[in-house]
C-alpha positions in Angstrom: 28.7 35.4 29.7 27.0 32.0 29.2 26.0 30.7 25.7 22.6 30.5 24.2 21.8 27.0 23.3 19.9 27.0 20.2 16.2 25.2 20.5 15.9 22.0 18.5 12.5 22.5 18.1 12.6 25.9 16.7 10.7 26.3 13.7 12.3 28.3 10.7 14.4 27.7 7.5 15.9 23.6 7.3 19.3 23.1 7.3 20.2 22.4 3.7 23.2 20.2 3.1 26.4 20.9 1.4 25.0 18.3 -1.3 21.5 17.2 -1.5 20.8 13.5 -0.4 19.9 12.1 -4.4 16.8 9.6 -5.1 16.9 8.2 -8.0 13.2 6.6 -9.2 14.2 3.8 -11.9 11.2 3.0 -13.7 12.0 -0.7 -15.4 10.1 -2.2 -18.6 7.6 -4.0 -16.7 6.7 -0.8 -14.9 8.5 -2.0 -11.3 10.4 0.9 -9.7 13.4 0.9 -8.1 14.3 3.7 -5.6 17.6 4.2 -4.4 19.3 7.1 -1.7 22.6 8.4 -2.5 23.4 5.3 -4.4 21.9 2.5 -1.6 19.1 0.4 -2.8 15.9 1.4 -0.8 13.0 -0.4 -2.6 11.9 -2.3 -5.4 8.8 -3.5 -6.9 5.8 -2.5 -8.1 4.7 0.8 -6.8 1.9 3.0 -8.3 2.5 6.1 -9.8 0.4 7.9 -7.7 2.2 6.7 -4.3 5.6 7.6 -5.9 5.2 11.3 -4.6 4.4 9.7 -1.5 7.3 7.6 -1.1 9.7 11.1 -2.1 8.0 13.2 0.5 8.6 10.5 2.8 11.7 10.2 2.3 12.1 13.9 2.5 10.6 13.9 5.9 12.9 10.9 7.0 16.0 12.9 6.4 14.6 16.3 7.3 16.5 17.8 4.8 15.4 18.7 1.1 16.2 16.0 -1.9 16.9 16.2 -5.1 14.9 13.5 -6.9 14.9 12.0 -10.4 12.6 9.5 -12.0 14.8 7.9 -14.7 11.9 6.8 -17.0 12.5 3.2 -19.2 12.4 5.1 -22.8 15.4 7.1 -21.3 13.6 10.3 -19.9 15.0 11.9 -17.0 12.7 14.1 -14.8 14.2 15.8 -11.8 13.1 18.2 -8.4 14.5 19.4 -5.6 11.5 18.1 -2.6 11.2 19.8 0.7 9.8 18.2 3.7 7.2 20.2 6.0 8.5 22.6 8.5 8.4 21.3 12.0 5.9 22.6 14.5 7.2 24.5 17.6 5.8 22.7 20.3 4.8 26.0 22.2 2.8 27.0 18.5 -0.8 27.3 19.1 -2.9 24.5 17.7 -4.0 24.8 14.5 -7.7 26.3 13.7 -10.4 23.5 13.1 -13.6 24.1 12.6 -15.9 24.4 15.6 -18.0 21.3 14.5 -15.9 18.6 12.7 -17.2 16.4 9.4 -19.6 13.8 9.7 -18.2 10.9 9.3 -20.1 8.2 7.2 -21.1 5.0 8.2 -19.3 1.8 6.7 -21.3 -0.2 4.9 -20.2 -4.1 5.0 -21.4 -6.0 1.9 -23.1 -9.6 3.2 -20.4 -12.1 2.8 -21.1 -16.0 2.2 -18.4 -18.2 3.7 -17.9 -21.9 1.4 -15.2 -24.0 3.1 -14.6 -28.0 2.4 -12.3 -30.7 3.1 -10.3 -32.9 1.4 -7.7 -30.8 -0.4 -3.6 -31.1 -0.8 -2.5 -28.8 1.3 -1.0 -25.8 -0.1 -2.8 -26.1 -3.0 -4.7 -23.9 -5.5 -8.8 -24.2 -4.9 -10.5 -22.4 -7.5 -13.9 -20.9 -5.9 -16.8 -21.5 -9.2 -18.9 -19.8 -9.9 -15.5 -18.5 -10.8 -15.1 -14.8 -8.8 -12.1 -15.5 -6.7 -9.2 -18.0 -6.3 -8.0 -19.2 -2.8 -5.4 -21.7 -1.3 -5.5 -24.9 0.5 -4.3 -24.4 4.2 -1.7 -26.8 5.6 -4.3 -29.6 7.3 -6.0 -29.2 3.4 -8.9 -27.0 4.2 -10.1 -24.5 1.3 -12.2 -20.9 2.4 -13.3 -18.6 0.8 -15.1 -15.9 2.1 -17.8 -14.2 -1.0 -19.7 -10.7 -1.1 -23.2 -12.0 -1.9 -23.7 -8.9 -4.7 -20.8 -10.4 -6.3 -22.9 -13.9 -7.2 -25.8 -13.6 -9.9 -29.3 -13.6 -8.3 -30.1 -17.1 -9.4 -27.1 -18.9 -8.0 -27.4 -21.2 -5.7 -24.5 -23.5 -4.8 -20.4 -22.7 -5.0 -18.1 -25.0 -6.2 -14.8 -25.2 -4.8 -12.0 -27.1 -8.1 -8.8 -28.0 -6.5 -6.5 -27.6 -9.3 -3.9 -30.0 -8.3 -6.1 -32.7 -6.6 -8.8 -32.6 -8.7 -11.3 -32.2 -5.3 -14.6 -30.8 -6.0 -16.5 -29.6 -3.1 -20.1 -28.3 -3.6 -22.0 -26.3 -1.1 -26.0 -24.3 -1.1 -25.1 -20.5 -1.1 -29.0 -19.7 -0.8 -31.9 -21.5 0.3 
């Protein structure tokens, strides 16, 4: 009698490992996190509080297995949970319901930009963009852009200035008519 070979693909309970892979959230003073898997550094830098659930169920979903996961808080708090990742679909499952009419989906609405640009500038360097909203940096041939939402300038300005900070450059260009 032949052997069944069990479908991949077959929806049901996950495997769960003798020992759960272990992510350990390190939360330092200046509020980077560090992640590491079973010991091997993953990430680290800032990452917002909010996207660290993200980050867990992805991981979660990358090993296809549950987790166990602890954020190891800088005052010395420990919080821990075991995540599961979502089941897989069988391909043969039926779709699953939508609605009949799907969500209208609202227009973007691009704010008016102004573009400044000048000449003249070490490359590289910092060009500060005055009326001060925005900071920008030289290219390599020297040339400062900056590219401004026109609700972001006061109703009576009129010209931009762009400072470079290291070469002293001042470029001056009409915003408005």
């Amino acid at each position: 009698m032949p052997r069944k070979r069990k479908n991949p693909q077959k929806s049901g309970p996950l495997p769960v490992p003798v020992t759960l892979p272990l992510v350990v959230a390190a939360v330092q003073e200046d509020g980077s996190i560090t992640v590491t898997v079973d010991g091997v550094m993953l990430m680290q830098g800032p990452i917002a509080r909010d996207a660290l659930g993200r980050v867990l169920s992805a991981i979660a979903e990358d090993k296809r297995s549950p987790i166990r996961a602890e954020v190891h808080e800088a005052d010395g708090r420990v919080f821990a949970d075991i995540i599961t990742p979502l089941p897989l679909r069988s391909r043969f499952a039926p779709p699953p319901a939508t609605s009949a009419v799907p969500p209208p989906v609202p227009a973007v609405q691009y704010p008016p930009l102004v573009e400044v640009s000048g000449q003249g500038f070490v490359p590289g360097e910092d060009v500060a963009v005055l009326v001060i909203v925005a900071h920008t940096s030289a290219a390599g041939n020297g040339l400062a852009r900056a590219i401004l939402e026109q609700e972001r300038l006061p109703d009576d300005v009129r010209d931009v200035l762009l400072f470079g900070e290291v070469s002293g450059t001042i470029v001056r260009q009409g915003v408005r008519p």
